[in-house]
N, C-alpha and C positions, 0 to 999 in steps of 0.2 A: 483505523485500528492499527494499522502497520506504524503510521506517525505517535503512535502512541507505547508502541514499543513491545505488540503480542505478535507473537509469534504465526508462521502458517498453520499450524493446528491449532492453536488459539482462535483464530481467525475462522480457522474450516469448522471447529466445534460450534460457536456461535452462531452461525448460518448455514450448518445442515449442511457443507461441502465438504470434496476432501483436500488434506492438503496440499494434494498436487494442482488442484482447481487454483486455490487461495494464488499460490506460484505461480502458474499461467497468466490467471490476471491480470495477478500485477506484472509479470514480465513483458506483457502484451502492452499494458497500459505506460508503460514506461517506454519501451521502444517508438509506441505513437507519437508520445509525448519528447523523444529525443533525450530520454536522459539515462543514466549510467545506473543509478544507486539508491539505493532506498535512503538516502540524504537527500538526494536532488529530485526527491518522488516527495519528501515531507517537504523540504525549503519551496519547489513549484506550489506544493496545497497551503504550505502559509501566505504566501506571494499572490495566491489567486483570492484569498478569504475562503479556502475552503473546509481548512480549518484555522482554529485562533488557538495561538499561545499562553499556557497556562502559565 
């Protein structure tokens, strides 16, 4: 959803979180993952096939 361009409360409305949850996530999930920016969090999930380019 983030690679898609919604927001964290976009994100937290769809899935019953709040947007601080949506934020943690992905701030967790990135720092694991060793990368900076919701650029290098969409180019990593293109690059894995986790998601495809429309």
């Amino acid at each position: 959803m983030v690679a898609l361009g919604h927001t964290s409360a976009e994100i937290a409305e769809q899935l019953s979180l709040s947007a601080k949850t949506v934020e943690t996530y992905r701030a967790r999930g990135t720092e694991k993952l060793g990368l900076r920016t919701r650029v290098a969090l969409v180019k990593f999930a293109l690059q894995e096939g986790l998601i495809k380019k429309e």
